[in-house]
C-alpha positions in Angstrom: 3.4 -4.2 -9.1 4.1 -3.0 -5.5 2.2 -0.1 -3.5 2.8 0.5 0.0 2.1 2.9 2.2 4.0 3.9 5.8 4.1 6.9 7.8 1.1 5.7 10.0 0.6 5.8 13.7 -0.7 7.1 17.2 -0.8 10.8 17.1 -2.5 13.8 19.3 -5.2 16.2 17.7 -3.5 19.8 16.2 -0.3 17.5 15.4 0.8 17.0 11.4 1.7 13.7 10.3 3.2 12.8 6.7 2.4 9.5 4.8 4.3 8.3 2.1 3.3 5.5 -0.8 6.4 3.6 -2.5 5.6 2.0 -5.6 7.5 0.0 -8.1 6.3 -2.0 -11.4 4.2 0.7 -13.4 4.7 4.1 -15.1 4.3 5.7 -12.1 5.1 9.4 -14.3 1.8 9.0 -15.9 -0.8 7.8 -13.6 -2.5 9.8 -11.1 -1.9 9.2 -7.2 -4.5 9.4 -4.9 -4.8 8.7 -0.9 -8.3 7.7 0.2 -9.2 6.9 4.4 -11.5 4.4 5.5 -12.5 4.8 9.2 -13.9 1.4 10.9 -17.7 1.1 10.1 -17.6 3.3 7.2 -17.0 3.0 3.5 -13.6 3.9 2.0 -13.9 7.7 0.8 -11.7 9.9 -1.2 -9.5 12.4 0.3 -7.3 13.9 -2.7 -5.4 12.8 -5.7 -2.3 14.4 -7.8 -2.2 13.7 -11.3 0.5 13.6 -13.8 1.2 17.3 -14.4 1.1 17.6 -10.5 -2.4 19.5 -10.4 -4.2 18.3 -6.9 -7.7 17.7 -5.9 -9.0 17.4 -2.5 -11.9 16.7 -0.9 -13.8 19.7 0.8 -13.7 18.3 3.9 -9.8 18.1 4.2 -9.2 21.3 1.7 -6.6 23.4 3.2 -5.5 20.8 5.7 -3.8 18.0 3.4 -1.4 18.5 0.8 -0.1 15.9 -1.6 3.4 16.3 -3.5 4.6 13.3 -5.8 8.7 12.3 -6.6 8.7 11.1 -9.8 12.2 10.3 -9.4 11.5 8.0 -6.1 8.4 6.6 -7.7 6.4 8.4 -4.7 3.6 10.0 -3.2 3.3 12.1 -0.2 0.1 12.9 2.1 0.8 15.7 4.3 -1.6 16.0 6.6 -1.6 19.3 9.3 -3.8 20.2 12.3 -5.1 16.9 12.5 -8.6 16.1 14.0 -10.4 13.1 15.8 -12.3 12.3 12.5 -9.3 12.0 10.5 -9.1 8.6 12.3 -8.9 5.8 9.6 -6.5 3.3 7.5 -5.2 5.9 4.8 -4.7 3.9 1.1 -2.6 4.9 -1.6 -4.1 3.9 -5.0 -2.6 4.5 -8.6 -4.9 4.5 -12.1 -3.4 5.2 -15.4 -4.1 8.9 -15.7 -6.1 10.1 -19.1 -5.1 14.2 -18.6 -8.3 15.4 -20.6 -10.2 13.7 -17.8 -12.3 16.1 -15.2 -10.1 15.6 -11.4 -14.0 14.6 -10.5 -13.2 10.9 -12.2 -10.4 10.4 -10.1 -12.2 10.8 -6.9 -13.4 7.5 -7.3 -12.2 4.3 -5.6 -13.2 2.6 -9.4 -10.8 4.5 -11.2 -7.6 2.9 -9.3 -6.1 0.1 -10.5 -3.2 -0.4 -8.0 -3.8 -0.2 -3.8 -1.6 -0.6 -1.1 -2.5 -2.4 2.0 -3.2 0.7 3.9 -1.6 2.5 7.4 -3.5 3.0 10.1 -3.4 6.8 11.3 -5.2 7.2 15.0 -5.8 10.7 16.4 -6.3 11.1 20.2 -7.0 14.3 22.3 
């Protein structure tokens, strides 16, 4: 089982960045995707997740601003991320749970629902 996310760096407030999450080793067509962002001192929190069928659910604090798309194909996940803002500073995880579809997207936004993470990639916004 592999999960790793890239895409990471040192970027300016207003600029868009795009993560990506490879994975290998699972059914990666039916489990649900999801990107959660810890920023240092804080606890890891949930910023969206796509499931199987490719419905999305975000967090209201990044609605509107992030956007994830999945390759089923690549055995990937995508976090687009636009107009980014000094708070959005944090290590961004990929995790991967074994999606049940008659579940409520409310479920997935927890951390205890993942069975897979990746190490994490550290996105910095400056002004």
């Amino acid at each position: 089982i592999q999960v790793a996310e890239s895409g990471g760096g040192l970027v300016q407030t207003g600029d868009s960045l795009r993560l990506s999450c490879a994975t290998s080793g699972f059914s990666f067509a039916s489990y649900v995707l999801g990107w959660f962002r810890q920023a240092p001192g804080k606890e890891r929190e949930f910023v969206g997740h796509i499931r199987s069928d490719g419905r999305t659910h975000f967090a209201d604090s990044v609605k509107g601003r992030f956007t994830i798309v999945r390759d089923n194909t690549k055995k990937m996940v995508f976090l687009e991320i636009n107009n980014l803002k000094l708070e959005d500073t944090a290590v961004f995880y990929c995790g991967a749970g074994a999606d049940r579809t008659y579940r409520d997207p409310y479920v997935y936004t927890l951390k205890t629902e993942y069975d897979y993470w990746g190490q994490g990639t550290q996105v910095t916004v400056s002004s």
